[in-house]
N, CA, C and O atoms as a GROMACS GRO file, in nm:
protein
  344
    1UNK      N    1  24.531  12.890   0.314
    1UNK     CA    2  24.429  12.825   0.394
    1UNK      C    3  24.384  12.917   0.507
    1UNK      O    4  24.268  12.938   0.543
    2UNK      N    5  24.477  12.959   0.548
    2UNK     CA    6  24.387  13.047   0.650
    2UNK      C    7  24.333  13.164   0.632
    2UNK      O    8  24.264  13.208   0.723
    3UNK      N    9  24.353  13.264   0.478
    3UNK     CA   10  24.248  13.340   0.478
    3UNK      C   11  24.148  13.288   0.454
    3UNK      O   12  24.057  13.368   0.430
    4UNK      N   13  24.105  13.115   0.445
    4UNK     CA   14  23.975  13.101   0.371
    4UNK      C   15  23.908  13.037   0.520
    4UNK      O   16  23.790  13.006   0.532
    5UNK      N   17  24.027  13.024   0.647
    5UNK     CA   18  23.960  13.016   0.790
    5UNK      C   19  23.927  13.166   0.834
    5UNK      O   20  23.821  13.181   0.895
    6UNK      N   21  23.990  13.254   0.816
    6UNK     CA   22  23.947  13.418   0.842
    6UNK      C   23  23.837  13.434   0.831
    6UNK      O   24  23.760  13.462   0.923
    7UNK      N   25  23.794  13.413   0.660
    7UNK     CA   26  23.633  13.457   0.592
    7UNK      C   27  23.530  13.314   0.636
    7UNK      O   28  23.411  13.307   0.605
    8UNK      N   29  23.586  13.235   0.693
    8UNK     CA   30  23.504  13.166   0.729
    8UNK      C   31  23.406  13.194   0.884
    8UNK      O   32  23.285  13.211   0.893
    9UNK      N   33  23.484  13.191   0.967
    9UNK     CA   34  23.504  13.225   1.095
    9UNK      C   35  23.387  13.369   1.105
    9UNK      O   36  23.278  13.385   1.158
   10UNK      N   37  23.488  13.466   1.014
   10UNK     CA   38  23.383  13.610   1.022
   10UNK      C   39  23.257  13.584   0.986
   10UNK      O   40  23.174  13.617   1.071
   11UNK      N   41  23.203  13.520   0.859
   11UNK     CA   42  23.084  13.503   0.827
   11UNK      C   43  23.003  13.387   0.948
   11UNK      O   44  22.888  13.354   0.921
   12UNK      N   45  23.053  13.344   1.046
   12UNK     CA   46  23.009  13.257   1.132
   12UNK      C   47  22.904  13.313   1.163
   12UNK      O   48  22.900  13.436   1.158
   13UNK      N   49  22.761  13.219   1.216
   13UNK     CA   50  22.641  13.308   1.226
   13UNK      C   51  22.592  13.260   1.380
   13UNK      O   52  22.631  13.147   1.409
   14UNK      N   53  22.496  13.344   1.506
   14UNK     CA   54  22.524  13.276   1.618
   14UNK      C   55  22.435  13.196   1.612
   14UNK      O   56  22.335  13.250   1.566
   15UNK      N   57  22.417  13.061   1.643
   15UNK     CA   58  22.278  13.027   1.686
   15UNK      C   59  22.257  12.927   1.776
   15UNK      O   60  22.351  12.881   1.840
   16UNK      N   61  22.128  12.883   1.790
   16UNK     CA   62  22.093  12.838   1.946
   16UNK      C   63  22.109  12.703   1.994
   16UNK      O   64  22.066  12.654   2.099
   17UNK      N   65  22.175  12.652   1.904
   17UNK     CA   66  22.261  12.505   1.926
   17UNK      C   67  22.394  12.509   1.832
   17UNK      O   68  22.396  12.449   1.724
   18UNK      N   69  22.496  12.578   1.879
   18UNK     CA   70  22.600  12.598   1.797
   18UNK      C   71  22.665  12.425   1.768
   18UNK      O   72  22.656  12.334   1.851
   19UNK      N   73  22.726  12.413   1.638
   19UNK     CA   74  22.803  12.273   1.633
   19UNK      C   75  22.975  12.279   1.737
   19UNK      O   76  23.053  12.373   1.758
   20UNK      N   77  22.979  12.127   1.783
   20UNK     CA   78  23.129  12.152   1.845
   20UNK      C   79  23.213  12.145   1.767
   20UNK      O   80  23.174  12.112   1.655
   21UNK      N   81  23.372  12.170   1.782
   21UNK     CA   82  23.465  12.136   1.725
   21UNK      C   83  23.484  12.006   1.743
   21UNK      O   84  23.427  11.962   1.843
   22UNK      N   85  23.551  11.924   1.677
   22UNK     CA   86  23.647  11.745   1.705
   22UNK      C   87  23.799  11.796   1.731
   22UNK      O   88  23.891  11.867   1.690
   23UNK      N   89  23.763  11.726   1.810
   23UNK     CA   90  23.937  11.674   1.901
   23UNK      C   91  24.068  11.554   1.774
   23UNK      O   92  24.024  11.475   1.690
   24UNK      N   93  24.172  11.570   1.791
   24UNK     CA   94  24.255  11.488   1.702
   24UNK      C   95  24.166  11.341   1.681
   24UNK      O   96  24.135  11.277   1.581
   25UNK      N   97  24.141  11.319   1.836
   25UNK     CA   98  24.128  11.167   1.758
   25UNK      C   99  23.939  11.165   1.750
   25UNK      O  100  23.874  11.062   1.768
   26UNK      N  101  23.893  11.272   1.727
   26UNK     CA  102  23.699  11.242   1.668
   26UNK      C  103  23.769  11.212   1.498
   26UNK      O  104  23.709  11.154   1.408
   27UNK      N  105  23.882  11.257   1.492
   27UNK     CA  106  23.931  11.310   1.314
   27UNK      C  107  23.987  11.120   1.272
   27UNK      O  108  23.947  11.058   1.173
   28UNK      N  109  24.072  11.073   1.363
   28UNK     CA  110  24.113  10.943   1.369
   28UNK      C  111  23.960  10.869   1.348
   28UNK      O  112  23.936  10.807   1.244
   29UNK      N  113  23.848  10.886   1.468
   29UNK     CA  114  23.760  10.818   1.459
   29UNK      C  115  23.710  10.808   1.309
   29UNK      O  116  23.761  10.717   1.243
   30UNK      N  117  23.624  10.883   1.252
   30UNK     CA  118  23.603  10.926   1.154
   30UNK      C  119  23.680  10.852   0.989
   30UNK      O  120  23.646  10.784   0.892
   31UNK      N  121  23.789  10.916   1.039
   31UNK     CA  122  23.895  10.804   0.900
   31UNK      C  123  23.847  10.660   0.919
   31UNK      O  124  23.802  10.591   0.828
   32UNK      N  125  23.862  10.622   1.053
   32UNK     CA  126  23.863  10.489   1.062
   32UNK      C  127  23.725  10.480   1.047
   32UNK      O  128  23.719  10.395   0.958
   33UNK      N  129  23.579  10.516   1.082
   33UNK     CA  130  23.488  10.462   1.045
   33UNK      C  131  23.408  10.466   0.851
   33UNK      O  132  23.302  10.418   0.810
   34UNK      N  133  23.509  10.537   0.783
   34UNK     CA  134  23.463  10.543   0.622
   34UNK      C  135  23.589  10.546   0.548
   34UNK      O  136  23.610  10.612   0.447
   35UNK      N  137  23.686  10.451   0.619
   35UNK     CA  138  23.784  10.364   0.550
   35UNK      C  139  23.898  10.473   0.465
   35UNK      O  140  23.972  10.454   0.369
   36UNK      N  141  23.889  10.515   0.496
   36UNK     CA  142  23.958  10.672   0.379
   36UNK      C  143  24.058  10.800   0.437
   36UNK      O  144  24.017  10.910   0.474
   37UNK      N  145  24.160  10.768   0.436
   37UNK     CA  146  24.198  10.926   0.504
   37UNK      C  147  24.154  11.001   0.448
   37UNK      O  148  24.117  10.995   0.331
   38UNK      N  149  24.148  11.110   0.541
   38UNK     CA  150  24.129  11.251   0.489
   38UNK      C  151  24.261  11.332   0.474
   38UNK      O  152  24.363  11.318   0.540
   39UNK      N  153  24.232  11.449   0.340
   39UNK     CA  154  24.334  11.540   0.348
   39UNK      C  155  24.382  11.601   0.434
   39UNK      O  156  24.296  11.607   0.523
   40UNK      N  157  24.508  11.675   0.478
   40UNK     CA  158  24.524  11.730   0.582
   40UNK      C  159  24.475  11.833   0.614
   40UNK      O  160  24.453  11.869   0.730
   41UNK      N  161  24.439  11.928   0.456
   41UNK     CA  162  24.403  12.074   0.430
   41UNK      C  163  24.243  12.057   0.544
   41UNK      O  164  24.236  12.111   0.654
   42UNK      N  165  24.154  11.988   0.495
   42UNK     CA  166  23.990  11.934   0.556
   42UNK      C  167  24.050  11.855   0.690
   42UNK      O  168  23.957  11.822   0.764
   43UNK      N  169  24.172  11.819   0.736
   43UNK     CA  170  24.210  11.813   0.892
   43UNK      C  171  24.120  11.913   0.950
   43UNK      O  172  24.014  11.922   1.011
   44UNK      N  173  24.263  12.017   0.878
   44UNK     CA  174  24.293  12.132   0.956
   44UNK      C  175  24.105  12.224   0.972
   44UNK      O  176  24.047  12.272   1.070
   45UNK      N  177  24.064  12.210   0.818
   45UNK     CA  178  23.932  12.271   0.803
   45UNK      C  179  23.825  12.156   0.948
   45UNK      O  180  23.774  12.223   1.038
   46UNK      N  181  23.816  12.087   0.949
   46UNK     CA  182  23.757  12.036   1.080
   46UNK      C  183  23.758  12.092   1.206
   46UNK      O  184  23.658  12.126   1.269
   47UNK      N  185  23.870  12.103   1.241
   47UNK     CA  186  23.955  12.102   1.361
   47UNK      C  187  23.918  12.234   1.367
   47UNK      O  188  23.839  12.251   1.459
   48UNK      N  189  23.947  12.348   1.298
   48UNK     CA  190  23.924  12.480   1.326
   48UNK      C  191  23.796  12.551   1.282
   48UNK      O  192  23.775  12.661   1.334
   49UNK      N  193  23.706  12.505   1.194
   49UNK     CA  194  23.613  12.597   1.155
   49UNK      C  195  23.499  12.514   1.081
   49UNK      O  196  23.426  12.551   0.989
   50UNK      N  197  23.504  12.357   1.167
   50UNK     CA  198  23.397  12.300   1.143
   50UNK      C  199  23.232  12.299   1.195
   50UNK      O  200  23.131  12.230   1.179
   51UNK      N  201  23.288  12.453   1.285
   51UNK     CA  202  23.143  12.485   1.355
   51UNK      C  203  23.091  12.625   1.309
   51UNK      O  204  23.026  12.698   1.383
   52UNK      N  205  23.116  12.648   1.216
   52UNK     CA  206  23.091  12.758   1.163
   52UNK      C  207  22.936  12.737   1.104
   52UNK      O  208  22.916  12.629   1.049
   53UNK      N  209  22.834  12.825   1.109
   53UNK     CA  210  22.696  12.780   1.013
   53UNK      C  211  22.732  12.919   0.954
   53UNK      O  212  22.815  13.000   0.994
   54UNK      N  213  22.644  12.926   0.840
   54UNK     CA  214  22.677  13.073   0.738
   54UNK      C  215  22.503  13.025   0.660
   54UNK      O  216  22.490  12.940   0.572
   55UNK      N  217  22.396  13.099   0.718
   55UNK     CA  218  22.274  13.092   0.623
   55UNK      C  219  22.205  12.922   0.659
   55UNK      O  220  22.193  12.869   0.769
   56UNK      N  221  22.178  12.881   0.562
   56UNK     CA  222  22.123  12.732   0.554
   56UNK      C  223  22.271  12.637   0.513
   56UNK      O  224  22.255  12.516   0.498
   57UNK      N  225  22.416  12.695   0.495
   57UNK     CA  226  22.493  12.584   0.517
   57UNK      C  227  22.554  12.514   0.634
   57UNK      O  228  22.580  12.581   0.733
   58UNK      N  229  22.573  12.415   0.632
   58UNK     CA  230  22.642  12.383   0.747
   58UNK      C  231  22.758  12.253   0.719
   58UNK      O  232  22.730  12.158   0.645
   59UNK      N  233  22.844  12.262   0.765
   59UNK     CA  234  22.967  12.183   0.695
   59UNK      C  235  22.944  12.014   0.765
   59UNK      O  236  22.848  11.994   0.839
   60UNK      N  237  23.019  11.930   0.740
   60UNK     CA  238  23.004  11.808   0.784
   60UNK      C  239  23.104  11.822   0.888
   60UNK      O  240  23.197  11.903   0.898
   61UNK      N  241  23.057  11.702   0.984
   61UNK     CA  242  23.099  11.758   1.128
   61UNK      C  243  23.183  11.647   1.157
   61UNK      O  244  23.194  11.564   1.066
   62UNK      N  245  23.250  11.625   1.272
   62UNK     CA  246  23.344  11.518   1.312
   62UNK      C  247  23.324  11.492   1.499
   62UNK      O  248  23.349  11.377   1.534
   63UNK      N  249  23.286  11.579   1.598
   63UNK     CA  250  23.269  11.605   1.687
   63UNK      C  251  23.155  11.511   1.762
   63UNK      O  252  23.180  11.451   1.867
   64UNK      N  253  23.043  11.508   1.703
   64UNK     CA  254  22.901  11.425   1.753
   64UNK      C  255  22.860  11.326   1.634
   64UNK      O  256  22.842  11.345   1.514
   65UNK      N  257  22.854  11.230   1.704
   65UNK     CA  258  22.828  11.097   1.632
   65UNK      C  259  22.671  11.125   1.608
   65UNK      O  260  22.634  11.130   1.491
   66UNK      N  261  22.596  11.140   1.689
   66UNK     CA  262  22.477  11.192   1.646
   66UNK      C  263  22.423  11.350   1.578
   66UNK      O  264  22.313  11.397   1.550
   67UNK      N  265  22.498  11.375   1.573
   67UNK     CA  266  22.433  11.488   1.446
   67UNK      C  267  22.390  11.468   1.268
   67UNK      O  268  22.444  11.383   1.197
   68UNK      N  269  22.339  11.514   1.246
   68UNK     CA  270  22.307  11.477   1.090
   68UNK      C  271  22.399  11.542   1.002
   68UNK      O  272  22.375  11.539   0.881
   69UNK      N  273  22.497  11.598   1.043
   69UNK     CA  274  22.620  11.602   0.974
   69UNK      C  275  22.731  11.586   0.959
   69UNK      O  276  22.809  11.654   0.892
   70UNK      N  277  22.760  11.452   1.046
   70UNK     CA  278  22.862  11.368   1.106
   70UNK      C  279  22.885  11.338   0.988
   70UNK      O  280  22.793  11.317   0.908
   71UNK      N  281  23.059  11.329   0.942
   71UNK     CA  282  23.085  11.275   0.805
   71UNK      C  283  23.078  11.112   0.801
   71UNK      O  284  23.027  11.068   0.698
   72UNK      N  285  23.105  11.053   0.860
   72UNK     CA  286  23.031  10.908   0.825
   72UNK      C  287  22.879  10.873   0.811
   72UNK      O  288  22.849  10.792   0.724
   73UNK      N  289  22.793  10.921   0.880
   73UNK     CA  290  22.682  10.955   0.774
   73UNK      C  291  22.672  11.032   0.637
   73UNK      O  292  22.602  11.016   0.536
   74UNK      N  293  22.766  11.118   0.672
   74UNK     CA  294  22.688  11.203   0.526
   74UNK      C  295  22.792  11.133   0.389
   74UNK      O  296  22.765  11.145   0.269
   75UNK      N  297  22.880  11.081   0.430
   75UNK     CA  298  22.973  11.034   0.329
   75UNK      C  299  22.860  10.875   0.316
   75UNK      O  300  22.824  10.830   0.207
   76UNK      N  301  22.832  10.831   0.416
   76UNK     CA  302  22.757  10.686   0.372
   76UNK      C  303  22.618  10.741   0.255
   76UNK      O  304  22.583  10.674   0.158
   77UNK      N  305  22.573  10.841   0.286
   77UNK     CA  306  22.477  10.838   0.186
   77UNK      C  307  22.465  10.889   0.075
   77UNK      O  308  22.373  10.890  -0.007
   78UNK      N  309  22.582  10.938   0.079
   78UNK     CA  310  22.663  10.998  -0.091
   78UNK      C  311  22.702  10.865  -0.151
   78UNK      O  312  22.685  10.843  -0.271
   79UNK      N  313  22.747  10.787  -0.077
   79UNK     CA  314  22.777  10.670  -0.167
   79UNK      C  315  22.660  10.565  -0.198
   79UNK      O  316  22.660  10.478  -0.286
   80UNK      N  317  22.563  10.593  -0.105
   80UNK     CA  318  22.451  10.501  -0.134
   80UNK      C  319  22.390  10.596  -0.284
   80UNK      O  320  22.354  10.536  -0.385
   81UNK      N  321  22.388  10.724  -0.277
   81UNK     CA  322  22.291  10.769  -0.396
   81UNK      C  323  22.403  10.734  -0.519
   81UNK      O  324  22.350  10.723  -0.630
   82UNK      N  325  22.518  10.721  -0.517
   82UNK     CA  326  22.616  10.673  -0.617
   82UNK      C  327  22.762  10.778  -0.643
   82UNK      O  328  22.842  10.774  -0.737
   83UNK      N  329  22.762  10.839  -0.561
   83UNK     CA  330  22.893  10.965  -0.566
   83UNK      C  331  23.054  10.869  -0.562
   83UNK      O  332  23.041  10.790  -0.468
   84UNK      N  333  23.146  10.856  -0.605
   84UNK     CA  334  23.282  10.770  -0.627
   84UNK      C  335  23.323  10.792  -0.475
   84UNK      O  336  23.308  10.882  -0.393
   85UNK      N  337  23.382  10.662  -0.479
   85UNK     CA  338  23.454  10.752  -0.304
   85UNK      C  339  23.601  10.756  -0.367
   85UNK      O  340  23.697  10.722  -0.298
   86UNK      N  341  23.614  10.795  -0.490
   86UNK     CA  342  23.771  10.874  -0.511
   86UNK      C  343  23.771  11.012  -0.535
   86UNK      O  344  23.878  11.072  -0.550
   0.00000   0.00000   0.00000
């Protein structure tokens, strides 16, 4: 796991509204608002290198409830288009 936080991190790109990291409990929030724990491995990937952008990707976030890549949004509309939540 952490060479794949190394190559993550390095490929980090700067830009002019960087995303924040989440604190333990944005990660608590989160579980608790889309009913589901999360793995620990995507904990840890949150917590450390969920602000990384690389090009046009950008990972789902845990930190700001209002961003458009807050995982309770983006997990709510995966399940609205029909994705399993297993």
């Amino acid at each position: 796991m952490q060479d794949v936080i190394d190559a993550l991190r390095h490929a980090n790109q700067e830009v002019a509204m960087p995303l924040d990291l989440p604190e333990f409990d944005d990660i608590v929030d989160v579980e608790e608002d889309i009913c589901v724990p999360l793995h620990p491995d995507f904990k840890q990937f949150l917590l450390t290198v969920s602000d990384v952008i690389c090009g046009s990707l950008e990972p789902v976030t845990a930190a700001d409830p209002g961003s458009h890549t807050h995982l309770p949004e983006v997990a709510a509309y995966a399940w609205s288009v029909g994705l399993s939540r297993r």
